[in-house]
TORKOL-539815 format. One record per residue (C-alpha): residue number from 1; residue in three letters; chain; z negated, y, x negated. Coordinates in steps of 0.1 Angstrom, whole numbers. Layout:
N
<site NUM; ala; A; <Z; Y; X>>
...
This chain:
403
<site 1; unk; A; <665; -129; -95>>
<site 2; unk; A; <670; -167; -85>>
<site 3; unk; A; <658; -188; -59>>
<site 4; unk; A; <638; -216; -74>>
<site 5; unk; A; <633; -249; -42>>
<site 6; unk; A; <595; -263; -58>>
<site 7; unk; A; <572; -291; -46>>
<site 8; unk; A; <535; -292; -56>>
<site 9; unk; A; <504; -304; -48>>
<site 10; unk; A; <470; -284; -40>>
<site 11; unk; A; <437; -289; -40>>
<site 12; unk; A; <434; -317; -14>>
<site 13; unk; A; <460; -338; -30>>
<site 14; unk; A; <484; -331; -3>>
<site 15; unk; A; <524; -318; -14>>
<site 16; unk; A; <540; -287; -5>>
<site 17; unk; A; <575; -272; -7>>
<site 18; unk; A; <591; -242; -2>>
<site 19; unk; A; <612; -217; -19>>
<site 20; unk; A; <606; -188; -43>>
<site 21; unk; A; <628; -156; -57>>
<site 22; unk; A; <616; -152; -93>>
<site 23; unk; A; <633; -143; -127>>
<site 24; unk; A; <632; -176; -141>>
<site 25; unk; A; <613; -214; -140>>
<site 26; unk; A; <586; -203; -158>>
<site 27; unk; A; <577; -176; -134>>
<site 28; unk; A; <580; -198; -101>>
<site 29; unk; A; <551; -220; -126>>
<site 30; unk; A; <530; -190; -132>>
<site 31; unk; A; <530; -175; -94>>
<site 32; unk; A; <522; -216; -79>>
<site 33; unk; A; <495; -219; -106>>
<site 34; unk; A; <482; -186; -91>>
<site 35; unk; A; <481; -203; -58>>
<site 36; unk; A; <462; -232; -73>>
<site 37; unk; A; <490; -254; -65>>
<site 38; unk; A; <499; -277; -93>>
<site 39; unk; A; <537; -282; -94>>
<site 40; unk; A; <557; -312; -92>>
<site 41; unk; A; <596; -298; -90>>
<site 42; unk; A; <610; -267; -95>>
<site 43; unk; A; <650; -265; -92>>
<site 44; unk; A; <671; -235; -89>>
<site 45; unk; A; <690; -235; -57>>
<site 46; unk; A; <725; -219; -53>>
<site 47; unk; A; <728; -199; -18>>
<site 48; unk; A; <753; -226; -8>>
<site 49; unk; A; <730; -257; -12>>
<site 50; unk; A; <700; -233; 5>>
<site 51; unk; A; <718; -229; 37>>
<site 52; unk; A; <734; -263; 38>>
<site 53; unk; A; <733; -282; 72>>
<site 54; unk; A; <729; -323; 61>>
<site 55; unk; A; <712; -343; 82>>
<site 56; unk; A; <679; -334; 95>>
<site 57; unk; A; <683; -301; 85>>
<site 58; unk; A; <699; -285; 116>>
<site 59; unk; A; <676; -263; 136>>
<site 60; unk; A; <679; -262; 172>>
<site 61; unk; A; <671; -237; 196>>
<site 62; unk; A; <647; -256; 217>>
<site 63; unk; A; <629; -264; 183>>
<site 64; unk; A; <627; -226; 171>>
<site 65; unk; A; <611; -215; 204>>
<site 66; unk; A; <587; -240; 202>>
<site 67; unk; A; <576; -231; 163>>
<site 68; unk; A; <576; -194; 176>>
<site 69; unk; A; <552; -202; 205>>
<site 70; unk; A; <530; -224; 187>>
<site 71; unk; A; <528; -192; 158>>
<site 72; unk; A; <520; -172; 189>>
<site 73; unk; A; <492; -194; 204>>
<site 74; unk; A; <478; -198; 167>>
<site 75; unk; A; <478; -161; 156>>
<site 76; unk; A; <459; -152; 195>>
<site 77; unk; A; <434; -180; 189>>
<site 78; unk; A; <421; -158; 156>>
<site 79; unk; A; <442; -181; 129>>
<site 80; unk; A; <453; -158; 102>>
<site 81; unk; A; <492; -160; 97>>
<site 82; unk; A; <493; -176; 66>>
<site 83; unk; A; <471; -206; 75>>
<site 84; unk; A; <490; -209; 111>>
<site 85; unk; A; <522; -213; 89>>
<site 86; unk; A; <505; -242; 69>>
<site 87; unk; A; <498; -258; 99>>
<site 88; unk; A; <534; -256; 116>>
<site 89; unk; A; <546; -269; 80>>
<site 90; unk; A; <526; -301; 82>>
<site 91; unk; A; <532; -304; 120>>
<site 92; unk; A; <571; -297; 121>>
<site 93; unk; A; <591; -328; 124>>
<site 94; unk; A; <625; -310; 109>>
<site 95; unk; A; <629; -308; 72>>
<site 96; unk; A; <648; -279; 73>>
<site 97; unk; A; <626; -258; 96>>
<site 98; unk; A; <598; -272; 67>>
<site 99; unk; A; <617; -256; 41>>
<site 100; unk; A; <621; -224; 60>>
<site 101; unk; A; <585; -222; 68>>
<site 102; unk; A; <572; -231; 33>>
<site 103; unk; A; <591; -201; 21>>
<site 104; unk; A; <580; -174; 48>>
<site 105; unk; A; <548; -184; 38>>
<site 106; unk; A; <554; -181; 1>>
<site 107; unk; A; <568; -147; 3>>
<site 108; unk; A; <541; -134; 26>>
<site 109; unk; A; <517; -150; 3>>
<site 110; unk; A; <540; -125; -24>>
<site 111; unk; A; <532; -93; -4>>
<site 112; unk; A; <563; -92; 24>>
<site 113; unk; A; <561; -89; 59>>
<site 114; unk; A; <567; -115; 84>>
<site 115; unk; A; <601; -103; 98>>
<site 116; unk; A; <615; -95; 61>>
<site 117; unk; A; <604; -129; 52>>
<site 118; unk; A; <624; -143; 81>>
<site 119; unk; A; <655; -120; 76>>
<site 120; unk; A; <660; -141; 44>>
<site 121; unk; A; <672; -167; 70>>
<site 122; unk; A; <698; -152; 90>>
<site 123; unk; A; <713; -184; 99>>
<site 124; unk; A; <681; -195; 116>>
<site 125; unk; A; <666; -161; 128>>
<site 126; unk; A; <695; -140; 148>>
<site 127; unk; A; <689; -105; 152>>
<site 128; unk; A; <676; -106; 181>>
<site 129; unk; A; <644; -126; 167>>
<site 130; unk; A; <641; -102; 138>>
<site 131; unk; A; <646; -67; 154>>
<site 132; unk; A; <614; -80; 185>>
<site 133; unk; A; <592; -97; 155>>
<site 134; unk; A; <599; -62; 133>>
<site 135; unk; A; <590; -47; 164>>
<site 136; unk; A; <557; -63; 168>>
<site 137; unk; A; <546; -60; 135>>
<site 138; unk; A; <547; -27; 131>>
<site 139; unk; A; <538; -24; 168>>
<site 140; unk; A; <501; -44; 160>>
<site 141; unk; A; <515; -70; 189>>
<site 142; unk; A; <529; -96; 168>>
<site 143; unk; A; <512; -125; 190>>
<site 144; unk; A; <531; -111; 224>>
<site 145; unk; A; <562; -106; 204>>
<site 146; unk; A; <569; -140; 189>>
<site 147; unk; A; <559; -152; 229>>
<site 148; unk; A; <586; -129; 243>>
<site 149; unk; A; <615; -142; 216>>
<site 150; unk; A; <606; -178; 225>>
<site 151; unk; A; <607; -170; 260>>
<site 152; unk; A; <640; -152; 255>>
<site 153; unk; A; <657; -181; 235>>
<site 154; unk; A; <646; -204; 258>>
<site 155; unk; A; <662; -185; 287>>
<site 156; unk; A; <693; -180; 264>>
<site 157; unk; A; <695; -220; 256>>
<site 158; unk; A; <690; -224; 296>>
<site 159; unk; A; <720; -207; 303>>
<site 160; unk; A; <742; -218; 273>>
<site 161; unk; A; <736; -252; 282>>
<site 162; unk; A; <746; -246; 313>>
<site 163; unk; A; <778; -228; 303>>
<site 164; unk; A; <787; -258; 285>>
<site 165; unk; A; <779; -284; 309>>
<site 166; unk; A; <800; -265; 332>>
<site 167; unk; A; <824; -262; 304>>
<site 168; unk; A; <826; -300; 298>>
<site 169; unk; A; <854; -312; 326>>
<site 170; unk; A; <878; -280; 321>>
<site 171; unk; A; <878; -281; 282>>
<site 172; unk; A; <884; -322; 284>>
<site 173; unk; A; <912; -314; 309>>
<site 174; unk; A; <926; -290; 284>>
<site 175; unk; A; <924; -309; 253>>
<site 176; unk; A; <942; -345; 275>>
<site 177; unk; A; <966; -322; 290>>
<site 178; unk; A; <978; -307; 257>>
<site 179; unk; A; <978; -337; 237>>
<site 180; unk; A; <999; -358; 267>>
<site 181; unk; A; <1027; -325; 268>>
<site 182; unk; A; <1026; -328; 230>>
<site 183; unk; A; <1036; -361; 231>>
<site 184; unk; A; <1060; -359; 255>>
<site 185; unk; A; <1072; -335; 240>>
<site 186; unk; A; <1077; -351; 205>>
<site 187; unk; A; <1082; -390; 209>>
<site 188; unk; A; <1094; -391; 248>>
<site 189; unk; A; <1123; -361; 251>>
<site 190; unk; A; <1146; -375; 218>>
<site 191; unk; A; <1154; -408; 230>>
<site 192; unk; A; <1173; -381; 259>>
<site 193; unk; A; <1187; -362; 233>>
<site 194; unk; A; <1220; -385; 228>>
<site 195; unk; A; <1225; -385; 267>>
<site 196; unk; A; <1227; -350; 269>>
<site 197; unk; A; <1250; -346; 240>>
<site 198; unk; A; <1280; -344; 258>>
<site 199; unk; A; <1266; -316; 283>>
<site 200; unk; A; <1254; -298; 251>>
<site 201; unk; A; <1287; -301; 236>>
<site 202; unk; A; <1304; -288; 269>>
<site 203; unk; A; <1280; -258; 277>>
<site 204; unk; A; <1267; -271; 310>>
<site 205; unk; A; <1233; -284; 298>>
<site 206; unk; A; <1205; -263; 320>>
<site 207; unk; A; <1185; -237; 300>>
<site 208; unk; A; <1155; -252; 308>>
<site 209; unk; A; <1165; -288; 290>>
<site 210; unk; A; <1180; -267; 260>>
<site 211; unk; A; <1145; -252; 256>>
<site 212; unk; A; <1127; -286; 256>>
<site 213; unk; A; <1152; -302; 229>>
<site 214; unk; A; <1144; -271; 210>>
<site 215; unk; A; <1107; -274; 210>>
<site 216; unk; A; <1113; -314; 205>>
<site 217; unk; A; <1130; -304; 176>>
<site 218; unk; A; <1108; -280; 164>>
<site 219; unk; A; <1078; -296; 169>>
<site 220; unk; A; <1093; -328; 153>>
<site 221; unk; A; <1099; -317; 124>>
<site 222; unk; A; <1087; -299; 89>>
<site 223; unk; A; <1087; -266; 111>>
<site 224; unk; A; <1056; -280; 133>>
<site 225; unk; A; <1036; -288; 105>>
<site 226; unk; A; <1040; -256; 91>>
<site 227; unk; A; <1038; -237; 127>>
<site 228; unk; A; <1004; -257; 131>>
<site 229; unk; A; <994; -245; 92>>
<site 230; unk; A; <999; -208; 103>>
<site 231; unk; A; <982; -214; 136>>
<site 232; unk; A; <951; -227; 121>>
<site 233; unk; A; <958; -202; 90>>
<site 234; unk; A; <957; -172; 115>>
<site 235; unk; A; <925; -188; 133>>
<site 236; unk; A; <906; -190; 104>>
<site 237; unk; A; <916; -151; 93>>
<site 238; unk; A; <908; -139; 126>>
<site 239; unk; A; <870; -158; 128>>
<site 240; unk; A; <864; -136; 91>>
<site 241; unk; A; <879; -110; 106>>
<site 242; unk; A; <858; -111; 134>>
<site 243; unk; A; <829; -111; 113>>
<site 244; unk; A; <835; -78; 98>>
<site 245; unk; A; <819; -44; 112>>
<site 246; unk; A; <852; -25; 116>>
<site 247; unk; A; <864; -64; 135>>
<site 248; unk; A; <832; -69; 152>>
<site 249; unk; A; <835; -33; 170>>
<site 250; unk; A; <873; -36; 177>>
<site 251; unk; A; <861; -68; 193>>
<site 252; unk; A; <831; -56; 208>>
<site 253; unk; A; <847; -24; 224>>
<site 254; unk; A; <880; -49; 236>>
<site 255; unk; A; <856; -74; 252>>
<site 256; unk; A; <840; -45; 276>>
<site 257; unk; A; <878; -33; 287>>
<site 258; unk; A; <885; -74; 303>>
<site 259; unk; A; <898; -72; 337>>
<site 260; unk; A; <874; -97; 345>>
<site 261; unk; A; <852; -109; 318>>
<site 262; unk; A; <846; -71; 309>>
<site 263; unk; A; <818; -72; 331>>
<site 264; unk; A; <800; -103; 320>>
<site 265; unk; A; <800; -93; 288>>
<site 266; unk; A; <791; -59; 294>>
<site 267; unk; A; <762; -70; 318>>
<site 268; unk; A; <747; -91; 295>>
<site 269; unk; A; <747; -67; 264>>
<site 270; unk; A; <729; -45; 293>>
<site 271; unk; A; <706; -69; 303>>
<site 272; unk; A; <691; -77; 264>>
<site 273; unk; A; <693; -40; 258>>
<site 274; unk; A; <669; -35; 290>>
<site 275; unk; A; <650; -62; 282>>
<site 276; unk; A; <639; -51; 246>>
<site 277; unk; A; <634; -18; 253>>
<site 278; unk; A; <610; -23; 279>>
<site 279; unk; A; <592; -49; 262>>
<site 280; unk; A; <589; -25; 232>>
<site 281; unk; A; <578; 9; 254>>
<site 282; unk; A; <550; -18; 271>>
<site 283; unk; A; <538; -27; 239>>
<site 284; unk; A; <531; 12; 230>>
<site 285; unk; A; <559; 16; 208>>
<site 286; unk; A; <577; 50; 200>>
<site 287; unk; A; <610; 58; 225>>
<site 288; unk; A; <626; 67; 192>>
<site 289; unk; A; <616; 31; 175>>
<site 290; unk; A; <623; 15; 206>>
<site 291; unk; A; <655; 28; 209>>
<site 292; unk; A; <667; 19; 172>>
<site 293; unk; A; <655; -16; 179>>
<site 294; unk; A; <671; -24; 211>>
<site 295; unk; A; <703; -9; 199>>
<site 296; unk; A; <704; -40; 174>>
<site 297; unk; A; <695; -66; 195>>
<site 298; unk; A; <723; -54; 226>>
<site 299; unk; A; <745; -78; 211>>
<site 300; unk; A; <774; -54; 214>>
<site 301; unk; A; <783; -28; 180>>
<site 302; unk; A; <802; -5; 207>>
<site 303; unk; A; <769; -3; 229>>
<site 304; unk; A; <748; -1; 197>>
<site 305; unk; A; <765; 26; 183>>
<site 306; unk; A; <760; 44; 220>>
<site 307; unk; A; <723; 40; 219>>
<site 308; unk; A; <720; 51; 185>>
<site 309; unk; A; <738; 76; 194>>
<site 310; unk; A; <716; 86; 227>>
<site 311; unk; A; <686; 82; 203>>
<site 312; unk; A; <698; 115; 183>>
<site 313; unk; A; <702; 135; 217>>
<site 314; unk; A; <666; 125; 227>>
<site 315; unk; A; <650; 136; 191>>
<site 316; unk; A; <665; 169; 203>>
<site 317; unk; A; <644; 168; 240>>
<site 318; unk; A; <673; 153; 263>>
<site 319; unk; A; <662; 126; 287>>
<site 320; unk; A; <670; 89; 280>>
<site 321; unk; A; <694; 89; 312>>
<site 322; unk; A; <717; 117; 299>>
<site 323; unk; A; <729; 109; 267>>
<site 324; unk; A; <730; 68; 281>>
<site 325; unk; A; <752; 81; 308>>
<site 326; unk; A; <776; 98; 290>>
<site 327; unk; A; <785; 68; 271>>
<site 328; unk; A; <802; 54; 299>>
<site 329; unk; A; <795; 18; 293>>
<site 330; unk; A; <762; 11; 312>>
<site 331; unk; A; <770; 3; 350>>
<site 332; unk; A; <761; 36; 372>>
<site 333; unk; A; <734; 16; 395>>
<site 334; unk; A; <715; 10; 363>>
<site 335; unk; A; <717; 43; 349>>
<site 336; unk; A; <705; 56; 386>>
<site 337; unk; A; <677; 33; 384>>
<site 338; unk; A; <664; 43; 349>>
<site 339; unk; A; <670; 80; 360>>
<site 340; unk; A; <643; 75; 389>>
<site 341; unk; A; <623; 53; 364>>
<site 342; unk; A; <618; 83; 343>>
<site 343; unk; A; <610; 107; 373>>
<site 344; unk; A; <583; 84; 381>>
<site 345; unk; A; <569; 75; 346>>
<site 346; unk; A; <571; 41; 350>>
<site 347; unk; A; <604; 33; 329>>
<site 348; unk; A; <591; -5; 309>>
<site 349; unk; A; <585; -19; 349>>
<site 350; unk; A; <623; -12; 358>>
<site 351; unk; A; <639; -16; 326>>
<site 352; unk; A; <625; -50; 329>>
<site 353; unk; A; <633; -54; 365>>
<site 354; unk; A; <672; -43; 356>>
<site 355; unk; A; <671; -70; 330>>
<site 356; unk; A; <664; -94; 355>>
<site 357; unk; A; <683; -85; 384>>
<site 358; unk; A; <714; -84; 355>>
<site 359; unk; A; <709; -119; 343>>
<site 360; unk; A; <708; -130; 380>>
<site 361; unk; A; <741; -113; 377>>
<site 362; unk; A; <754; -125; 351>>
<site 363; unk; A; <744; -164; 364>>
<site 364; unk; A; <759; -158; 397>>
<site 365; unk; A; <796; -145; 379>>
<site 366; unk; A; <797; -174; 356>>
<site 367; unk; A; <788; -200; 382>>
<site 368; unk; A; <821; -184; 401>>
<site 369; unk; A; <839; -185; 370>>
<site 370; unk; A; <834; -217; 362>>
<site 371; unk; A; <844; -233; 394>>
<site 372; unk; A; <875; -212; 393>>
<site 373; unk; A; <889; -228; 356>>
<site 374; unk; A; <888; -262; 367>>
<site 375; unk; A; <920; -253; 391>>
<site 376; unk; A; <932; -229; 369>>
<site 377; unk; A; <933; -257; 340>>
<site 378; unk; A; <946; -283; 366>>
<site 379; unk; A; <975; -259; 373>>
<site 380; unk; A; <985; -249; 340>>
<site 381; unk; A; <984; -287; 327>>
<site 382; unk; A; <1004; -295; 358>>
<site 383; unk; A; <1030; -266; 354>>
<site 384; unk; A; <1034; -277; 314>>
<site 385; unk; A; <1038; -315; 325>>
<site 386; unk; A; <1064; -303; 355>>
<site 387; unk; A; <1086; -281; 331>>
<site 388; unk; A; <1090; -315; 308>>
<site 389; unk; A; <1098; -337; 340>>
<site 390; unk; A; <1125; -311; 355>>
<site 391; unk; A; <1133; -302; 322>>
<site 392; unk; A; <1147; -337; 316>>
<site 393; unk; A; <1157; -347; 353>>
<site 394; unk; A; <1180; -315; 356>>
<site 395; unk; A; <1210; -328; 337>>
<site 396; unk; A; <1206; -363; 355>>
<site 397; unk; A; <1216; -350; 385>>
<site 398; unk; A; <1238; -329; 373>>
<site 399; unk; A; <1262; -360; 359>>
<site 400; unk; A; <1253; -382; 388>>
<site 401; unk; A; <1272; -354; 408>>
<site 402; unk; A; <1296; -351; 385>>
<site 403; unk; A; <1306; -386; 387>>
């Protein structure tokens, strides 16, 4: 099987595109003449070109959430799902999110279900969006769904682009501070170097200067280069790495133990886990399904693999709270919370409540954080900066005392 990119033209003379899987040219022909779409271009595409990000072709968050609540408002107003998709296709303004719609819609036109149809994109449809639209499809609540995943990647967006806003000043103060030690470093400390020869050559040169010519040296010469190959060598192994399932949990489960971004990180895993779940029990689906689907969508393998986990003990009549308590990993308050939530039968409301009071959380601990890396950054650029200053102005005084 191949992935064919075709344009055609139907019945009211207007053109079309998309993508179809098929066996060969001739069959991406046979299944658009069974559409009554007469084709124009049909070229196989490698995976490569189909997930290539030119210009135009970049999908932003703000524009998936709107496509998402515009499918939602079409599908509740009584438009079926294929015709809704037409009309986002002649309506979007990205060429990419065109090309990604014009082949959801030909492979639900071919028999597949929205969320398999979308999982074809992974680079434009996270999990997240997948597990909550598989969720509502099976669920019957497909209109609610695709509201709730725009709502949620709005409120994600919301908070990344605060992140990096906040963000801006400390990574700029970063990326000055290291380039002007660098090049103090490099060009500025050698024209000391034949100064300090003789208090080399005598033993009496401070350790701290003896360091810096070293790193001047170092970073001078052929050994740089190659220190900064292996640098970006071992960055580039460790982002693959990272991107494995034996990395991704090691990560995961390393993330959680911080001393103080363990939290944060645990607390929003948490809070999407809460989220889901209630959405999904509200919607009338099965604590069993539910459970499998939030465990996907927690954003964390090590928490995950806990709820999957918890999902086994509750097929064998335990509670939710038990097994999800034993794991260790979900904050004590919440698991107090859900425990009175099942006494009372009323689990979706607080799940959802937690969510919310943990995002609150969460805002409130970054805000902090943030404000406390601007100083941090300040200091450590300062300290860097001092070393190379007293590194330098050490032996100075040294021979002015000696003479």
């Amino acid at each position: 099987m191949q992935e064919f990119a075709w344009t055609a033209r139907d019945l009211r003379g207007q053109d079309v595109s998309g993508l179809i899987t098929a066996d060969s040219r001739s069959d991406v022909m046979a299944l658009l003449a069974d559409r009554s779409l007469f084709p124009l271009r049909v070229e196989p595409v490698s995976k490569k070109m189909s997930l290539s990000f030119g210009p135009g072709r970049r999908i932003s968050t703000e524009l998936l959430a709107s496509t998402l609540t515009q499918l939602s408002d079409l599908l509740r107003n009584g438009v079926p799902l294929l015709q809704g998709l037409e009309i986002l296709i002649q309506q979007s303004p990205n060429e990419r999110m065109q090309t990604v719609l014009s082949d959801i819609r030909s492979r639900i036109s071919e028999g597949a279900q929205l969320h398999e149809a979308m999982a074809v994109h992974r680079d434009v449809f996270s999990d997240l969006t997948l597990s909550i639209v598989r969720a509502g499809t099976e669920g019957a609540f497909l209109e609610q769904a695709l509201q709730q995943t725009a709502e949620f990647l709005e409120r994600q967006e919301e908070l990344n682009g605060k992140i990096r806003g906040a963000m801006a000043y400390p990574a700029f103060l970063s990326v000055a501070g290291s380039l002007v030690t660098i090049v103090l470093i490099v060009f500025f400390v050698p024209k000391f170097a034949d100064m300090f020869s003789e208090l080399e050559e005598a033993g009496t040169l401070p350790a701290a200067t003896v360091l810096l010519l070293w790193l001047s040296d170092t970073l001078g010469s052929i050994y740089g280069i190659l220190l900064a190959a292996v640098l970006a060598g071992a960055v580039i192994g460790i982002r693959r790495w990272a991107g494995t399932d034996s990395g991704r949990e090691i990560i995961d489960g390393a993330k959680t133990r911080l001393p103080v971004f363990g939290s944060l990180f645990l607390n929003g895993a948490t809070s999407r886990f809460c989220r889901i779940l209630g959405t999904l029990l509200r919607n009338g689906v099965p604590m069993l399904k539910a459970l499998e689907i939030s465990s996907d969508s927690a954003g964390n393998v090590v928490l995950g693999k806990a709820i999957r986990e918890s999902a086994e003990n509750i097929s064998s009549g335990a509670t939710l709270s038990e097994p999800l308590s034993a794991c260790g990993l979900i904050p004590g308050s919440v698991m107090a919370m859900i425990t009175v939530a099942e006494e009372a039968n009323n689990l979706e409301e607080v799940l959802i409540s937690i969510a919310d009071s943990l995002d609150r959380k969460v805002s409130r601990q970054l805000d902090t954080m943030v404000r406390l890396i601007e100083p941090a950054m300040l200091m450590i650029m300062g300290s860097a900066v001092l070393f190379v200053i007293v590194a330098l102005l050490l032996p100075v005084f040294e021979m002015s005392s000696s003479v």
